[in-house]
C-alpha positions in Angstrom: -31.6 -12.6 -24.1 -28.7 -10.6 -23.2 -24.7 -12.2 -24.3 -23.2 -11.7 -21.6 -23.9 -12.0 -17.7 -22.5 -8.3 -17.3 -25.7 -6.9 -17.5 -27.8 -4.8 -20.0 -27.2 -1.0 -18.4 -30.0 -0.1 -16.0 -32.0 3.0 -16.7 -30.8 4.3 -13.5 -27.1 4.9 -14.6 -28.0 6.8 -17.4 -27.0 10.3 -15.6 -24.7 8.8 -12.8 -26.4 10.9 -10.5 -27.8 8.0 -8.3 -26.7 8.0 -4.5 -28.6 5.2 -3.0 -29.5 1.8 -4.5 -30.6 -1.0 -2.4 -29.2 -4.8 -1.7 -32.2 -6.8 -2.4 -30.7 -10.1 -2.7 -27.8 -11.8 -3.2 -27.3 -14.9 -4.8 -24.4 -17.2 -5.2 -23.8 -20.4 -6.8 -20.5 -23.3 -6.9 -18.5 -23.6 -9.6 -17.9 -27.9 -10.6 -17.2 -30.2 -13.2 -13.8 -28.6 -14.3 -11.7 -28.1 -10.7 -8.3 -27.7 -11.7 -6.0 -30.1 -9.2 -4.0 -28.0 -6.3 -1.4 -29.7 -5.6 -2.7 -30.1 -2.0 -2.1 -34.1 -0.6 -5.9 -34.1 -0.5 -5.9 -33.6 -4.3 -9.2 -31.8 -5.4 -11.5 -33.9 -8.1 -13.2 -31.5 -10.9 -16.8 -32.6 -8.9 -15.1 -30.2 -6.3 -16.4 -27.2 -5.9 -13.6 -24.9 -3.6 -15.2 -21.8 -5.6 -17.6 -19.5 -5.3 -19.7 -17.0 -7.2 -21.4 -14.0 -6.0 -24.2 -12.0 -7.7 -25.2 -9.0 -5.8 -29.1 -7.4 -6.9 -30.0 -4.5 -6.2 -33.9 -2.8 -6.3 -33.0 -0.9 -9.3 -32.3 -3.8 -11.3 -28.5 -3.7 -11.6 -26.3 -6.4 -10.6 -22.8 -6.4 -9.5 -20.4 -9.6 -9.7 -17.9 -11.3 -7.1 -16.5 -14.6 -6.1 -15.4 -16.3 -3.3 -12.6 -18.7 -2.2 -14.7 -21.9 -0.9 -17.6 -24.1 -0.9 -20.8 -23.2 -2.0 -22.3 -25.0 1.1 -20.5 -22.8 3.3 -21.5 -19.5 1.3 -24.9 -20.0 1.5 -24.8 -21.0 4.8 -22.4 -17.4 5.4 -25.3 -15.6 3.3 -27.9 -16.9 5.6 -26.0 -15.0 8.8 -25.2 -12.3 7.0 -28.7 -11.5 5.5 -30.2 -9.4 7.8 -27.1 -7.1 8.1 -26.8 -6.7 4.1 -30.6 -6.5 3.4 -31.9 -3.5 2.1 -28.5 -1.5 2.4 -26.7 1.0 0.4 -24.7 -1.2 -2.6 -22.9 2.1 -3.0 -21.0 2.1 -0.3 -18.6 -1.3 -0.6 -16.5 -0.3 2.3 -18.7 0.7 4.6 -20.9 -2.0 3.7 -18.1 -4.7 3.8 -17.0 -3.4 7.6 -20.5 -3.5 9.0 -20.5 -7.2 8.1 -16.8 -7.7 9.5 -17.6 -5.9 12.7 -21.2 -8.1 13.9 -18.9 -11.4 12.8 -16.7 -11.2 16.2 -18.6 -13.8 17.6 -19.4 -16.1 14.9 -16.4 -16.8 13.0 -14.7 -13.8 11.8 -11.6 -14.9 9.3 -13.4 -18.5 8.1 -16.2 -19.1 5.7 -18.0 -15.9 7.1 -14.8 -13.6 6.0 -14.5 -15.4 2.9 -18.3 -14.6 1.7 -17.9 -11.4 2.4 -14.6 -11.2 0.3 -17.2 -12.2 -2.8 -20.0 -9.6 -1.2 -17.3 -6.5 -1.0 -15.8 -7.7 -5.1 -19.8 -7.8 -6.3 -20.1 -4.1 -4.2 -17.6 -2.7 -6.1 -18.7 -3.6 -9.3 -21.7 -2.0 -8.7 -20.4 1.2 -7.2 -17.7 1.3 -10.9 -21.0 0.7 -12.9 -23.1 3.5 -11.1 -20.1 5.7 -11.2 -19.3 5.1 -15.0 -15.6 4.4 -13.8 -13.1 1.5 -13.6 -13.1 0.5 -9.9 -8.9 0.7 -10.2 -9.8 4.5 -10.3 -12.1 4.7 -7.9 -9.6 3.4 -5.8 -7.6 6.1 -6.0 -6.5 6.4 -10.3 -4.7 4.0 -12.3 -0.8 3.8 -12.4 -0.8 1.5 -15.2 -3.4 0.7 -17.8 -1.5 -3.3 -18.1 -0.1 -5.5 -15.7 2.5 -8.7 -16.7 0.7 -11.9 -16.2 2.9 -14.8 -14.4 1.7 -18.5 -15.6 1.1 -20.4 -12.4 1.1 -24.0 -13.0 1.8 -26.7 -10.7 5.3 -29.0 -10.7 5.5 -32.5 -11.8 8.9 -34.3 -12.5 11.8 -32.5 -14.6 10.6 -33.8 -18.4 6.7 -33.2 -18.0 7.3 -29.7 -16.1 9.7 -28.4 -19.2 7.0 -30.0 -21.7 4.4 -27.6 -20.1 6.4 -25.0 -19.2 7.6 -24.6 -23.1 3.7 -25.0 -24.6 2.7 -22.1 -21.4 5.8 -20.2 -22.9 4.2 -20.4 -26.3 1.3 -19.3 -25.4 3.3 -15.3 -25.0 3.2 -15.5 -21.4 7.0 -13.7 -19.7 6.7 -15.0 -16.5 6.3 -18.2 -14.5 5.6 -19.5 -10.9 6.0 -23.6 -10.3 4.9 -24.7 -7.3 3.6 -27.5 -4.7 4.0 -31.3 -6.1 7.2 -33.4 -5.7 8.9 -30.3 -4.3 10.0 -30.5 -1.0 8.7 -33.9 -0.7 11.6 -35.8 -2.0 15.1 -35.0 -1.9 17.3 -32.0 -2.4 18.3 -33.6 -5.9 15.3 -34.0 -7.3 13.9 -30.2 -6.1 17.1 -28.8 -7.8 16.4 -31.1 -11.2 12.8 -29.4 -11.4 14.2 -26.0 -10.9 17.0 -26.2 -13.3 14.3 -27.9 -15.7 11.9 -25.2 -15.6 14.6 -22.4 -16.0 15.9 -24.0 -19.3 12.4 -24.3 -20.5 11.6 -20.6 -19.9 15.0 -19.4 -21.0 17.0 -16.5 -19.0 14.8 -13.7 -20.1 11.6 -14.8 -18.3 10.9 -14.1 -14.8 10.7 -17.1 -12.4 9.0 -18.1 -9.6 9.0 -21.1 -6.9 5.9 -21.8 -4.9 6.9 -24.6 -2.0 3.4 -25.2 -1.2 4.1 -24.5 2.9 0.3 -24.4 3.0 -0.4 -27.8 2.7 -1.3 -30.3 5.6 1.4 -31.8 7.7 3.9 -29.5 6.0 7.2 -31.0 8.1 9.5 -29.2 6.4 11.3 -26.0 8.8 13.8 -22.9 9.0 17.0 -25.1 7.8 15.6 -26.6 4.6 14.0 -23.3 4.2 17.3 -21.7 3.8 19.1 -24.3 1.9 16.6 -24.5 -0.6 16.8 -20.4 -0.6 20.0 -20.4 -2.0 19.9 -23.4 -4.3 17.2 -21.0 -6.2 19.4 -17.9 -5.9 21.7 -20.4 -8.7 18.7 -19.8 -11.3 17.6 -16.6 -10.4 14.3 -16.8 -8.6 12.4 -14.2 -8.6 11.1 -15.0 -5.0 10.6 -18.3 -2.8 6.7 -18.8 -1.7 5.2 -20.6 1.5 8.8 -21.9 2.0 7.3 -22.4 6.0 3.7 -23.1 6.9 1.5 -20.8 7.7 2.1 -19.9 11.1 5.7 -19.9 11.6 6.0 -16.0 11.6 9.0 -16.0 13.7 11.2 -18.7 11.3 9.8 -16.5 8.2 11.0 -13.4 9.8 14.3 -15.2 10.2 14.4 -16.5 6.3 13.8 -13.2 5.0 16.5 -11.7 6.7 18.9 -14.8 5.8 18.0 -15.9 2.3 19.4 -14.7 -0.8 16.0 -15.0 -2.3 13.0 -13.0 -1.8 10.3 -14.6 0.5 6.9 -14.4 -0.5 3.4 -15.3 1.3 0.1 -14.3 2.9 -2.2 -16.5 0.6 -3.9 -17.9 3.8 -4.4 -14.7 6.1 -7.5 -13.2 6.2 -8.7 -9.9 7.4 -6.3 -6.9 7.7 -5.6 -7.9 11.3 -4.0 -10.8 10.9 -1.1 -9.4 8.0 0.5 -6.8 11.0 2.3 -8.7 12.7 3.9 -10.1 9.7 4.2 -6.6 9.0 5.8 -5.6 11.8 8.0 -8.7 12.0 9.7 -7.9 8.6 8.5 -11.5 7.5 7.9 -11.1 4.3 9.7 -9.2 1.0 6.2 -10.2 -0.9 3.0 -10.2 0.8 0.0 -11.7 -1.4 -3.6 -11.9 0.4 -6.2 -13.3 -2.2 -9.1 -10.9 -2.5 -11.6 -13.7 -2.8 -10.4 -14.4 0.8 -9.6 -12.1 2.8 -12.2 -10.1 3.0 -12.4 -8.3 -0.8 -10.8 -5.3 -2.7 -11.7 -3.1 0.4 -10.0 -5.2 2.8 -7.1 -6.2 0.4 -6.3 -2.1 -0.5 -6.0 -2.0 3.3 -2.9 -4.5 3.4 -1.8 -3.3 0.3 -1.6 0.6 1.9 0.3 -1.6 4.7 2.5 -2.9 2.7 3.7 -0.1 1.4 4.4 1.6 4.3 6.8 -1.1 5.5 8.6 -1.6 2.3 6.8 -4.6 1.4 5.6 -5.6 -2.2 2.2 -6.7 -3.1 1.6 -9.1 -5.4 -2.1 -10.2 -5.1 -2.6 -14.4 -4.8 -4.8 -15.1 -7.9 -5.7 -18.9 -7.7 -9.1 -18.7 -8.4 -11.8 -17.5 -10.8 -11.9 -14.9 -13.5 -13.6 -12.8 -10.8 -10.9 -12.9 -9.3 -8.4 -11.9 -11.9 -10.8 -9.1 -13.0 -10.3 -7.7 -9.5 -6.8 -8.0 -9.0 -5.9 -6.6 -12.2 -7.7 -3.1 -10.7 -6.0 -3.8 -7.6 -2.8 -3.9 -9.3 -3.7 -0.5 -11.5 -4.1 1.3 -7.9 -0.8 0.6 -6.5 2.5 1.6 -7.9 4.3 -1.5 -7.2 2.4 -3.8 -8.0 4.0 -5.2 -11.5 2.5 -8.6 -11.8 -1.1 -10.7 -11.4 -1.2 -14.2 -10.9 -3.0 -16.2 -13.8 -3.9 -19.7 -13.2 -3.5 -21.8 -16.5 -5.7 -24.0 -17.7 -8.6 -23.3 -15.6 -11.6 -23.0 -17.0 -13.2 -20.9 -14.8 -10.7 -18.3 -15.9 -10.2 -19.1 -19.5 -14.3 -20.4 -20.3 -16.9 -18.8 -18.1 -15.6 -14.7 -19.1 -17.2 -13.7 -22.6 -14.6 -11.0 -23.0 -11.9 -13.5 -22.5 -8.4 -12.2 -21.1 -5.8 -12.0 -24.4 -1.7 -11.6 -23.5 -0.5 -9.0 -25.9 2.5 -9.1 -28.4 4.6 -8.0 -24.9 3.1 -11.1 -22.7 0.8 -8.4 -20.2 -3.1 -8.0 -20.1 -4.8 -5.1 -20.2 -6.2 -3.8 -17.1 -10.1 -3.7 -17.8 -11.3 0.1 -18.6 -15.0 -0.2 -18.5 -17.2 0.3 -15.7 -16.9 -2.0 -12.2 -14.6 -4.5 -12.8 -14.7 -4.6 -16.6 -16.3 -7.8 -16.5 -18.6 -10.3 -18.6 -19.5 -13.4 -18.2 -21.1 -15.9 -20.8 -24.2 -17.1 -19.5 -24.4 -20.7 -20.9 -20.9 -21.6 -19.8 -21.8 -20.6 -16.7 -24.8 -22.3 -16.4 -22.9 -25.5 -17.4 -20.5 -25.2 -14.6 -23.0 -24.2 -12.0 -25.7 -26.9 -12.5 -27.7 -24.4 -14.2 -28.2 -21.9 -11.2 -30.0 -18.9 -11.7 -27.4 -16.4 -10.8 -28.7 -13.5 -12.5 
């Protein structure tokens, strides 16, 4: 029994000479038992299963690996539509591939559930095409500007005491940079959102980078432009790296006015999918950071597209990362293929990051990980950890 769920090399790679290899299935199965909480005011349970993974199979045996941000219900349900489109096509072509699905989705829910299961689809695509190839797919992207990336700790806020307590043992751990975000901030007073931001920047020390997620995401977010910009320069006193989902979602004109205002940088985008939907945020100067989760918004073919975007309008990228080792594995090439792009979210704690990868991401003596140089996306999982978090599915 192969160790790992990253595959024992198919005959046909042997000469990298293939140019076709068909989609013969695809497969995908919910990750449970172990959900971290999100801070969202309809906390998750660990039964909850909000991710996704993808197992692409092709007719020559090989099988390529992606995941997607939501419900398994809804991804098999996205697989079922998408089926006849995918069937039997070329799994070395991920953007061609990826687009054909986007383009017949017009009329049945482009940007929901269907957008998100092809996110997984265009990830597992791309794995294959690095492991036909023999490369890394941050070099078939376009060639690696960096063969590490700096990790920030994302963890979620809880009241001044508890958060330093974590933030010290997360410290410990080697990691150099830190994002807090969503609980009693925002929710409370101006008092106790300072305490928590003056508590976490004694914990990490002045050295460490520092990061404030606000959580504008979540339902019923009340709070607008003018708290916005207070709270913007209370975290210019403790040097914040950058302000996220300070606004909800939407409110594209009052960001566009914060960023131009605050003395903080203003980061979001978690919740956008497909390329479409980032321009006018683009073209509304709305954001310093733009950060589209690949298991979201339509994959790494879809996510190199804002990412191009971004760059052409002075904008950083800084992939979202709140999801599965997947995930990671992708935006660490992601963040190989574009100049800028100096940090990776890593969600602590989770096993789905930490437990289900056999060649488990390790912070070196300088707090970065190493960008993954093997083939695809680098990746391997450990098939009975899996297994124990998927109910046993036969992914593979």
């Amino acid at each position: 029994m192969p160790t790992s769920l990253s595959r024992v090399k198919p005959n046909c790679f042997n000469d990298h000479t293939k140019d076709f290899m068909k989609i013969r299935e695809i497969r995908c199965a919910g990750l449970r038992g172990a959900t971290p909480e999100g801070g969202w005011s309809n906390e998750l349970r660990p039964d909850d299963c909000v991710h996704t993974l993808i197992a692409v199979h092709t007719d020559e045996g090989a099988v390529g690996l992606g995941s997607v941000f939501t419900n398994d219900a809804l991804v098999q349900a996205a697989l079922a539509v998408l089926e006849p489109l995918y069937r039997g096509e070329n799994a070395l072509e991920p953007e061609r591939v990826s687009e054909k699905l986007h383009q017949h989705m017009f009329w049945l829910g482009r940007g929901g559930s269907l957008t998100h299961a092809i996110s997984g689809i265009d990830i597992a695509l791309w794995d294959l095409f690095g492991q036909a190839t023999g490369q890394p797919v941050g070099r078939l992207l376009g060639g690696r500007y960096r063969d590490r990336v700096q990790p920030y700790a994302s963890l979620l806020m809880d009241e001044p005491s508890k958060l330093r307590d974590h933030l010290l043992a997360v410290k410990a751990e080697g990691f150099r940079a830190f994002k807090i975000g969503w609980g009693p901030f925002g929710r409370v007073n101006a008092a106790t959102d300072r305490a928590i931001v003056q508590a976490a920047r004694e914990a990490v020390g002045a050295e460490c980078r520092l990061m404030v997620d606000a959580g504008g995401s979540d339902a019923f977010w009340t709070n607008g432009y003018k708290w916005a910009l207070n709270t913007a320069t209370m975290l210019a006193d403790y040097d914040v790296h950058w302000f996220e989902e300070a606004l909800p979602p939407d409110a594209i004109e009052d960001y566009a006015k914060l960023r131009e205002h605050s003395p903080v940088s203003i980061a979001g985008g978690e919740v956008l999918t497909r390329r479409q939907a980032f321009m006018p945020w683009m073209a509304a100067r709305a954001l310093d950071i733009v950060q589209p989760d690949v298991t979201k918004v339509g994959g790494i073919s879809e996510e190199r597209r804002i990412a191009w975007m971004a760059q052409e309008h002075g904008i950083r990228f800084i992939p979202h990362g709140w999801n599965t080792a997947v995930g990671l594995a992708a935006d660490l090439h992601l963040a190989s293929a574009f100049p800028g792009t100096d940090l990776v979210e890593y969600l602590t704690g989770s096993p789905f990051i930490d437990e289900i990868s056999a060649n488990q991401f390790k912070l070196d003596a300088d707090g970065m990980l190493a960008i993954p140089s093997g083939p695809g996306l680098g990746l391997e999982l450990d098939p009975e950890i899996v297994k124990k978090y998927t109910g046993g599915a036969n992914l593979l």
